[in-house]
LODO-315121 format. One record per residue (C-alpha): residue in three letters; z negated, y negated, x negated. Coordinates in steps of 0.02 Angstrom, whole numbers, plus 50000, padded with zeros to 5 digits. Layout:
ALAZYX...
% end
This chain:
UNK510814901449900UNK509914907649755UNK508494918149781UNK506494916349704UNK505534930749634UNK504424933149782UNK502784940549695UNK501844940249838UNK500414952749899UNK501194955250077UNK502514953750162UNK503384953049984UNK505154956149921UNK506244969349984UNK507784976649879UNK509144962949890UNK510274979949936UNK509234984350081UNK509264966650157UNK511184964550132UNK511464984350214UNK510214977350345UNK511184960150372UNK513014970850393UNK512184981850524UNK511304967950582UNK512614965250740UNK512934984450784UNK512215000650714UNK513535013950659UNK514515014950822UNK513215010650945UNK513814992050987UNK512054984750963UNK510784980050861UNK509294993950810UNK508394977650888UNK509084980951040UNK509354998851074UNK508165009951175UNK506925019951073UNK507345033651182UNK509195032851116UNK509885044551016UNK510385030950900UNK508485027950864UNK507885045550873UNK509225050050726UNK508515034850660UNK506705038750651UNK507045059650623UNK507865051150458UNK506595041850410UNK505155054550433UNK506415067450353UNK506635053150165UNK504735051350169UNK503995068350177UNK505475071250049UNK505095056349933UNK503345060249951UNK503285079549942UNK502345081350078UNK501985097650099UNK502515106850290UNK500715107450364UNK500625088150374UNK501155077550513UNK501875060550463UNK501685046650605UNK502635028250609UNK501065017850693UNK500524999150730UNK499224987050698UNK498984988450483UNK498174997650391UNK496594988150466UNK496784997550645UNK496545012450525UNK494945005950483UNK494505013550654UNK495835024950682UNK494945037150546UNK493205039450597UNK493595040650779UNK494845054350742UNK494025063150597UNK491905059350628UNK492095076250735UNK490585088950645UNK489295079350561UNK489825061250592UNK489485056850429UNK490745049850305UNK490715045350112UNK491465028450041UNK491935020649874UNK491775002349903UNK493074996349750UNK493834979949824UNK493704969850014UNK494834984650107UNK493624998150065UNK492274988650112UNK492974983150274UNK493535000450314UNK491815007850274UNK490904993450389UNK491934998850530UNK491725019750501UNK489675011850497UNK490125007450661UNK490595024450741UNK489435034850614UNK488305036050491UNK489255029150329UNK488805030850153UNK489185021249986UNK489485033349860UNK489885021549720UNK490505003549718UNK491034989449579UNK490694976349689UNK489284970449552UNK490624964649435UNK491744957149558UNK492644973749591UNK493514975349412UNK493364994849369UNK493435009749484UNK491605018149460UNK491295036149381UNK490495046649510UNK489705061749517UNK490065075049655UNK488205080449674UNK488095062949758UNK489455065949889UNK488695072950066UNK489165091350048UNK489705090750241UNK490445074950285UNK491865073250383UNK492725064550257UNK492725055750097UNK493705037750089UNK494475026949950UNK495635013549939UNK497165020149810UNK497465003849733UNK496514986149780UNK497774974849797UNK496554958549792UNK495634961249633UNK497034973149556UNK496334988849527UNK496815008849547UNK496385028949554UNK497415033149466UNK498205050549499UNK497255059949377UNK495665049649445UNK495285053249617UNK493655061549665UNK493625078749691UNK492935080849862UNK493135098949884UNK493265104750055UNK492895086950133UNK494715078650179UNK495035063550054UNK495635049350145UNK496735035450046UNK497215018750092UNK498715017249988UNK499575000150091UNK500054991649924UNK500255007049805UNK501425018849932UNK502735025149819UNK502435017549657UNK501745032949567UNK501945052849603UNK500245056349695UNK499815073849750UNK499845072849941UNK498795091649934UNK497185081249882UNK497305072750031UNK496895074050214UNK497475059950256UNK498265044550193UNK498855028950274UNK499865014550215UNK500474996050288UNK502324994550256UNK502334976650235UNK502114978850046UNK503034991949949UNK504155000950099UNK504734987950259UNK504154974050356UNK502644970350437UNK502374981350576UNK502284998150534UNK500835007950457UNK501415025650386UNK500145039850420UNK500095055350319UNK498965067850403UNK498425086250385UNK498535095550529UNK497115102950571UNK496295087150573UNK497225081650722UNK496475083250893UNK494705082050871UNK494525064150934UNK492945055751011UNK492845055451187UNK492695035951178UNK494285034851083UNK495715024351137UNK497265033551197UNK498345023251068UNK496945026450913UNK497145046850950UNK498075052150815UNK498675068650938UNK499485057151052UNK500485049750934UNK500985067850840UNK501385075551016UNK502495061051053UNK503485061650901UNK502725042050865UNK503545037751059UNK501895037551142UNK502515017551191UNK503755008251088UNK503725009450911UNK504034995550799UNK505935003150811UNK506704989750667UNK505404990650567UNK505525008350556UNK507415006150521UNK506964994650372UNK505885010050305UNK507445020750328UNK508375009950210UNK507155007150074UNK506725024150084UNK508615027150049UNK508395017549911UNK507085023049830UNK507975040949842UNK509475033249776UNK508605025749598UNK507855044549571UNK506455046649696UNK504655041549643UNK504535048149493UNK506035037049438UNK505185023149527UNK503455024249431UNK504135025849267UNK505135008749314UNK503415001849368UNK502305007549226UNK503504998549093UNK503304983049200UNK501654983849213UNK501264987849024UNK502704971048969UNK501684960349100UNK499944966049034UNK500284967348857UNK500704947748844UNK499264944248931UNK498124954448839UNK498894945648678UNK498834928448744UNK497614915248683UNK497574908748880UNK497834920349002UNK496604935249028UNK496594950249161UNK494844952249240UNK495104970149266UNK494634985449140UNK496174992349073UNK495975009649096UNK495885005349285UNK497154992049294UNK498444993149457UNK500434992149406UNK500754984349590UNK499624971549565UNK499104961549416UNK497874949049434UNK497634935149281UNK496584919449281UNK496694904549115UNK494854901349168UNK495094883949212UNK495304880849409UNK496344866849375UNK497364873949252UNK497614889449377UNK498144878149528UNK499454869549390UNK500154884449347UNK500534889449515UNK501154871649575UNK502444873649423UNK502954892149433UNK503814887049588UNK504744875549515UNK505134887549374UNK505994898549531UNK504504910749581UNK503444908449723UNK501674916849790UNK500704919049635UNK499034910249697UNK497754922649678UNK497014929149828UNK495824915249926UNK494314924549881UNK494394925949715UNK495814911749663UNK496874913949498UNK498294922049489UNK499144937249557UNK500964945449532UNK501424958449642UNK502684969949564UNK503224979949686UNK504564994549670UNK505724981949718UNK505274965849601UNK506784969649456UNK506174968849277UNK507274951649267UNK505664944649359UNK504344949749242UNK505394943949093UNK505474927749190UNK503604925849249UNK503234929949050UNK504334915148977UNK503694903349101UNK501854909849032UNK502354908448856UNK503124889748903UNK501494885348996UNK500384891348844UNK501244881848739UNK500894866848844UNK499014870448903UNK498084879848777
% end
């Protein structure tokens, strides 16, 4: 069966070699007999299994040795919580950039647990441009400072030569739909977090990056399962992790290493990103809503201006052998996900069918 270029948000495509590696071990693991869906996460199957994994993404990220990495549940939303009542431990008072829905959900729940400030926010034109901010705004002693990395609704990035400097207040990033597209600098960081279900696995796994010394300074009302030192003194074992979807991560991980790491990875995504934009940009129909300087190149976002010419190209994209490129419900349009793993063959497709429907509709 032929397969569609999937360019949706999340879940969205995974590298056709991963799938197939994942399909042979499908029925037994190595020598084990089983499926990783069926072996004990207490195995030594699984533990070489997830010592892998965490070993590929501190690698692939450079993460340097004073940061735990943990293999959680519940999204990237559960973080939402997760981070104040971890890290609102001295002041209780946390910073925000509100740049797209996720950063403004995650700061309404910190608001929830502390006292939570908007530093900045581009919410006044529809969340198109990552504001310029000045540091004498930031609260010299909040506990920490938080941005979404790249707004996968309205298609917009820091990029790495953008974040805010925080200084000696942990930067916390929410990088679910950016996580190894780019080299990032995991130093400027505290802490960053990441759903799986768009650029590294399945649904089901949210990737934590966290400094250290940030760990075990909890709330007293927090959850066990929300305490981040749980989960580092358990090795991610506290209960049972989402054991295959950690095993996908292995793979793509694998992957990723094996095309030349991240840094072989962005420059793959950048010259998608720049063919995709460039046509639009030079196209008497389409437009991109978002400023180019801050455009993401996981997620491009492109409307005709006509609803009913948007909802026509989507209904015939489909046909044309892509799926998932209705806009997000909130702000309609378009959207292409590009993810590390959508090949260039699918931009160059997605661009004839634009040039075809042009030619039709303009």
């Amino acid at each position: 069966m032929k397969r569609v270029y999937n360019f949706s948000a999340g879940p969205s495509c995974l590298p056709v070699e991963v799938l197939q590696k994942a399909a042979d071990e499908m029925v037994s693991y190595g020598d084990s007999g089983m499926s990783v869906m069926e072996m004990s996460h207490r195995s030594s199957y699984f533990k070489d299994i997830l010592a892998e994994a965490k070993s590929l993404y501190k690698e692939l990220m450079n993460v340097p040795d004073n940061y735990e990495i943990l293999f959680l549940q519940g999204g990237a939303s559960t973080q939402f919580a997760m981070v104040p009542l971890n890290l609102l431990s001295k002041s209780n008072k946390a910073d925000f950039m509100v740049t797209g829905s996720w950063a403004k959900k995650a700061y309404q729940e910190s608001a929830r647990y502390g006292e939570a400030k908007v530093i900045a926010s581009s919410e006044d034109k529809t969340f198109s441009y990552i504001p310029k901010v000045d540091s004498k705004d930031f609260t010299p002693d909040a506990d920490f400072f938080h941005i979404c990395v790249n707004n996968t609704i309205y298609g917009s990035r820091f990029r790495p030569d953008n974040l805010p400097d925080t200084g000696d207040v942990p930067l916390v990033g929410d990088m679910s739909s950016n996580i190894l597209s780019e080299v990032y600098d995991v130093s400027k960081f505290g802490l960053i977090y990441a759903g799986a279900q768009k650029n590294m696995g399945p649904a089901g796994v949210t990737a934590v990056i966290i400094r250290k010394d940030l760990i075990g300074h909890a709330k007293d009302i927090t959850p066990t399962m929300l305490n981040y030192k749980i989960h580092a003194d358990n090795d991610s074992c506290y209960n049972t992790p989402p054991c295959y979807g950690i095993y996908i991560c292995k793979l793509v991980y694998e992957w990723v290493k094996a095309k030349g790491g991240v840094a072989a990875m962005e420059k793959i995504n950048k010259e998608k990103a720049k063919k995709l934009y460039d046509f639009i940009d030079n196209s008497k129909l389409f437009t991109a809503p978002v400023v180019p300087e801050d455009r993401s190149i996981m997620n491009v976002t492109f409307v005709t201006g006509s609803d009913e010419l948007d909802a026509l190209f989507v209904k015939e994209s489909k046909k044309a052998g892509m799926e998932n490129l209705k806009g997000h419900r909130s702000i309609g349009g378009m959207r292409a996900s590009i993810y590390n793993a959508m090949p260039m063959a699918g931009i160059d497709t997605l661009i004839d069918f634009m040039t075809k429907f042009e030619k039709e509709n303009a």
